[in-house]
C-alpha positions as CSV (number, residue, x, y, z in Angstrom):
1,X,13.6,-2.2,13.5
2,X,16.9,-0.9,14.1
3,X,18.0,1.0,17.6
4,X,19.3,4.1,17.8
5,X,18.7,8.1,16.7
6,X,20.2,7.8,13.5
7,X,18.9,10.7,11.0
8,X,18.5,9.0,8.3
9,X,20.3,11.0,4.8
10,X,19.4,14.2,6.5
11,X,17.7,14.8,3.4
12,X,14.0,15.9,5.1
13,X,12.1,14.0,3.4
14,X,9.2,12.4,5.3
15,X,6.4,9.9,4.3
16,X,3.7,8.1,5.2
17,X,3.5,4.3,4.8
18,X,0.4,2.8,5.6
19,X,-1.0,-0.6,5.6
20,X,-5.2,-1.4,6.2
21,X,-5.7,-3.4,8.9
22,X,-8.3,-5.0,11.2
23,X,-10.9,-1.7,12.4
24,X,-8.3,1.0,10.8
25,X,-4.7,1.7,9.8
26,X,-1.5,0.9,10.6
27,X,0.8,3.7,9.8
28,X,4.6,4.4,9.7
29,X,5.7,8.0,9.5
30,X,9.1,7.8,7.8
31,X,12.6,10.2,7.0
32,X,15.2,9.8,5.4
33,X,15.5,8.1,2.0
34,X,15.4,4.4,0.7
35,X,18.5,3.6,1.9
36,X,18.7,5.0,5.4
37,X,15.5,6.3,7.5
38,X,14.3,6.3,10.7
39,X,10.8,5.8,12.1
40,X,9.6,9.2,13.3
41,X,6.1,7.2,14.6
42,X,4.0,4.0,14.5
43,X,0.4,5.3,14.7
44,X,-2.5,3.0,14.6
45,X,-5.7,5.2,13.5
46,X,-9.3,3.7,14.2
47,X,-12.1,3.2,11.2
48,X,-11.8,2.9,8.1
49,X,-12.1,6.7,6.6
50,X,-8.9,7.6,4.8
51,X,-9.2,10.8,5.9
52,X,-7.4,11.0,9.1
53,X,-4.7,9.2,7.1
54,X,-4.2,12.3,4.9
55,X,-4.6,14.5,7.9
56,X,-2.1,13.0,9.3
57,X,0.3,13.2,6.1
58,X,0.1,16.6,5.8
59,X,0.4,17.3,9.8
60,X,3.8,15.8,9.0
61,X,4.3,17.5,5.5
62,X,4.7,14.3,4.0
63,X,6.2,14.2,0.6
64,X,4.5,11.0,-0.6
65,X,1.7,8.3,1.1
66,X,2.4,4.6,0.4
67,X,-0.5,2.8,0.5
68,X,-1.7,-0.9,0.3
69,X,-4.7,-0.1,-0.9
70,X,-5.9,-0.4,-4.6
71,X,-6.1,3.2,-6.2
72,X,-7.8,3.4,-9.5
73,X,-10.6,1.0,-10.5
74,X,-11.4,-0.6,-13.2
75,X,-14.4,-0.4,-15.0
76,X,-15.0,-2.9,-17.0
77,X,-12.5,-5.8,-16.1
78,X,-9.5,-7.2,-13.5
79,X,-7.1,-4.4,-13.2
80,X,-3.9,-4.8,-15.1
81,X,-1.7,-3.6,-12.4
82,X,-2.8,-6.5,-10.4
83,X,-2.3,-8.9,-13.2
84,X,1.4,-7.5,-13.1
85,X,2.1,-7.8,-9.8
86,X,1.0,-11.5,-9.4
87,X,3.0,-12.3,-12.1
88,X,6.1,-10.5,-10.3
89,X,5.5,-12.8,-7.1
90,X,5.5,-16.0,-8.9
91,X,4.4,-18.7,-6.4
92,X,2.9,-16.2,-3.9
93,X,0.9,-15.1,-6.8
94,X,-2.3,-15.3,-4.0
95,X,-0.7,-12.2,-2.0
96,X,-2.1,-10.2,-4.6
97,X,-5.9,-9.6,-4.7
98,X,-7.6,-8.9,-8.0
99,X,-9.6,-6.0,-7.9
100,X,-13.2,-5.9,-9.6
101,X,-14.6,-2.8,-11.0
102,X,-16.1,-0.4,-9.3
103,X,-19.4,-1.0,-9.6
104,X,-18.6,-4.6,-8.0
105,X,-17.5,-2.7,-5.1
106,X,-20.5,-0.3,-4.7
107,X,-23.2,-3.4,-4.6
108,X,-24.9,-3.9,-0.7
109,X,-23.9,-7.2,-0.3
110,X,-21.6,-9.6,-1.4
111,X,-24.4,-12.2,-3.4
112,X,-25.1,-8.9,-5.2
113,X,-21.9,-8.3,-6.1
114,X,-20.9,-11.9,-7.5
115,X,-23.6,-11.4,-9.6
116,X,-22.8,-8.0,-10.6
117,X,-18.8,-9.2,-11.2
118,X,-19.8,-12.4,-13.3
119,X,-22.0,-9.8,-15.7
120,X,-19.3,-7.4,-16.1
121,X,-16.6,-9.5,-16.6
122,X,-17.7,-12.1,-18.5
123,X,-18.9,-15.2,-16.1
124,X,-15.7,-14.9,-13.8
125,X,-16.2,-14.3,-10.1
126,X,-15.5,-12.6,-6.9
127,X,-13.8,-13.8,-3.9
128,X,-15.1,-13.6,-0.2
129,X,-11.6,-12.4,0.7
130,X,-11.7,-9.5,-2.3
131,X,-15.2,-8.3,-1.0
132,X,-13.8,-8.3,2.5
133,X,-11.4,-5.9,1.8
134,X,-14.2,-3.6,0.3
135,X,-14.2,-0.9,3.1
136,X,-10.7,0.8,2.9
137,X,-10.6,0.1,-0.9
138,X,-13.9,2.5,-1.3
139,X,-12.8,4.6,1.5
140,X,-9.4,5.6,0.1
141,X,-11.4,6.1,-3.6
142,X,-14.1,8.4,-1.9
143,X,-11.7,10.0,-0.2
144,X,-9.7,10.9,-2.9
145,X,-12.7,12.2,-5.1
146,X,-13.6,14.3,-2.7
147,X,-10.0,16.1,-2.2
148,X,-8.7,16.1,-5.4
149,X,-5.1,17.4,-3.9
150,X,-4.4,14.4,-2.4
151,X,-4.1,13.0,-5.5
152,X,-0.5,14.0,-5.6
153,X,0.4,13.0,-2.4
154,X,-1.2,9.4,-2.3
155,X,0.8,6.0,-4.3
156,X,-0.4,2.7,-4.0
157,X,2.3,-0.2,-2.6
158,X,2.3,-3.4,-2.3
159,X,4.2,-4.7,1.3
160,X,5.2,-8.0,-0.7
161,X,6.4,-6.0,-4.0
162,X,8.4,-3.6,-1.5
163,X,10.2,-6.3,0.5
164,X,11.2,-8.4,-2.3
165,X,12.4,-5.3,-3.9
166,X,14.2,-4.5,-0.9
167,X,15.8,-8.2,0.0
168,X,16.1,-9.2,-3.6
169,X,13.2,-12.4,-3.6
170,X,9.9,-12.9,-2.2
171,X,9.9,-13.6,0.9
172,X,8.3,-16.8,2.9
173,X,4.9,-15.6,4.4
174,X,5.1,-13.1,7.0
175,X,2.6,-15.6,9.1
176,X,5.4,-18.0,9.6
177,X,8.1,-17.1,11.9
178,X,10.7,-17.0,9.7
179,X,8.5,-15.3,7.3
180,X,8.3,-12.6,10.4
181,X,11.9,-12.6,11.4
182,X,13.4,-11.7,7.3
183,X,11.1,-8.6,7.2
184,X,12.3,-7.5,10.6
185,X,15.8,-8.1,9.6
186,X,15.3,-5.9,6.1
187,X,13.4,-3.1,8.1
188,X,16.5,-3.2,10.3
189,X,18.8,-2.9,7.6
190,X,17.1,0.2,6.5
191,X,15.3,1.7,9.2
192,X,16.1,2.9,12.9
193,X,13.7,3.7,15.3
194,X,11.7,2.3,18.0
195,X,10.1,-1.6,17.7
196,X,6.7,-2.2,15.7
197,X,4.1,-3.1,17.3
198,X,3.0,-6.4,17.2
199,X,1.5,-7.9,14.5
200,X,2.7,-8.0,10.7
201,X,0.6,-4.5,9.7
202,X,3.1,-2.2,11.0
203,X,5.9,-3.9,9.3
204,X,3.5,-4.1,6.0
205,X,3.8,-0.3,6.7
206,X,7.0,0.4,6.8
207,X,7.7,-1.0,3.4
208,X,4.9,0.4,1.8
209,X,7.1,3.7,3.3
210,X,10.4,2.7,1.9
211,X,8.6,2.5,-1.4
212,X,7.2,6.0,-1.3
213,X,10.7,7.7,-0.1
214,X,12.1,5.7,-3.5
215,X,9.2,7.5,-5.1
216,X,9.5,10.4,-3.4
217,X,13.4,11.2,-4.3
218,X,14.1,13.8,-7.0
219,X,13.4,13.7,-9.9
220,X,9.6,12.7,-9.6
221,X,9.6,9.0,-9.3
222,X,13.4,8.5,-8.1
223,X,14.6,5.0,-7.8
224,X,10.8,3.8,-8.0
225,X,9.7,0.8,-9.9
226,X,6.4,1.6,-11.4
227,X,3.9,-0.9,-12.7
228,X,2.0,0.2,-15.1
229,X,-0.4,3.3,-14.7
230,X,-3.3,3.3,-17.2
231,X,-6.1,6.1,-15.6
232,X,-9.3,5.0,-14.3
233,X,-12.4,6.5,-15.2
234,X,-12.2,9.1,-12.5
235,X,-8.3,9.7,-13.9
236,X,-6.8,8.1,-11.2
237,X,-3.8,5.8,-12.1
238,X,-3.8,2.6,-11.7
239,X,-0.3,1.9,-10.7
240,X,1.9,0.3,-7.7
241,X,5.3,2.1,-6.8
242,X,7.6,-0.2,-6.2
């Protein structure tokens, strides 16, 4: 991340970006605009509610949340969106998780929920990996049908959608070194601020950010790439700003 007290475009817009991570959230609070910002804060929050995520967006008056996390789920099948956005990766196709129905989700244990996933969608089955990431997937979607106003604040990302939007191609894994070193050079390039804490969630983060100030920008939408953005049974879209 770049030094300095740059202001950004002086344009007042603040976001969230926010990655799930290991017991809780990584969180960058963003101003400025997708093509110059500074990091207000990085904020690690504890647990996996989504709630003190919003809290925290609208301490700030945040204009938009970027979050990795799916929103919308599917019903009866793989969700489009994520069909899309492997597809859009190419070779790191496996970045991208497919995410099962809700029902899947809701089942006690992850037997259960194989079985359940092969009975809704036709024989085909569910990762370990997918069920891990159960918790903040059905803590964002519970906490979004229980405050229905959020729903205008919160847009789902995708970290390796955002950075090869913002570079221009995928980029190697962010567990390799050099992987590591081309997002810190692209954050730099957009963002001052003080240094990320360690780790790759924070950087995750901040692109999910610079996707939600492109979304953010008037008029609704701006610069955003949007895949798709069929409704979900609960009429949330199921979209990803890029």
């Amino acid at each position: 991340m770049g030094s300095g007290e740059g202001s950004g475009e002086g344009s007042g817009v603040v976001v969230l970006g926010v990655d799930g991570r290991r017991g809780g959230w990584a969180v960058a609070v963003v101003e400025g605009g997708p093509d110059r910002a500074r990091v207000l804060r990085w904020v690690t929050l504890p647990g996996q509610d989504a709630r003190p995520v919003l809290d925290l967006a609208r301490r700030h008056g945040a204009t938009a949340v970027g979050l990795d996390v799916p929103v919308g789920l599917p019903a009866h099948d793989w969700r489009p969106v994520d069909l899309l956005a492997k597809r859009a990766l190419g070779r790191a196709h496996a970045r991208v998780f497919l995410v099962p129905p809700r029902a899947v989700l809701h089942q006690p244990d992850y037997a259960t929920a194989r079985a359940r996933c092969r009975d809704l969608l036709a024989g085909r089955g569910l990762s370990a990996q997918t069920w891990g990431l159960r918790g903040p997937v059905l803590a964002l979607d519970e906490a979004l049908a229980a405050d229905p106003g959020a729903r205008g604040l919160v847009v789902e990302t995708h970290p390796e959608l955002s950075f090869a939007a913002m570079t221009g191609g995928v980029l190697p894994s962010k567990k390799t070194p050099a992987g590591r070193a081309a997002r810190e050079r692209a954050l730099a390039g957009w963002a001052q601020g003080p240094p990320a804490p360690p780790g790759d969630d924070h950087l995750d983060a901040a692109a999910c950010a610079w996707s939600a100030l492109r979304w953010a920008r008037w008029p609704p939408g701006g610069t955003a790439r949007v895949l798709v953005g069929q409704e979900d049974e609960r009429g949330l879209p199921m979209r990803i700003v890029v």
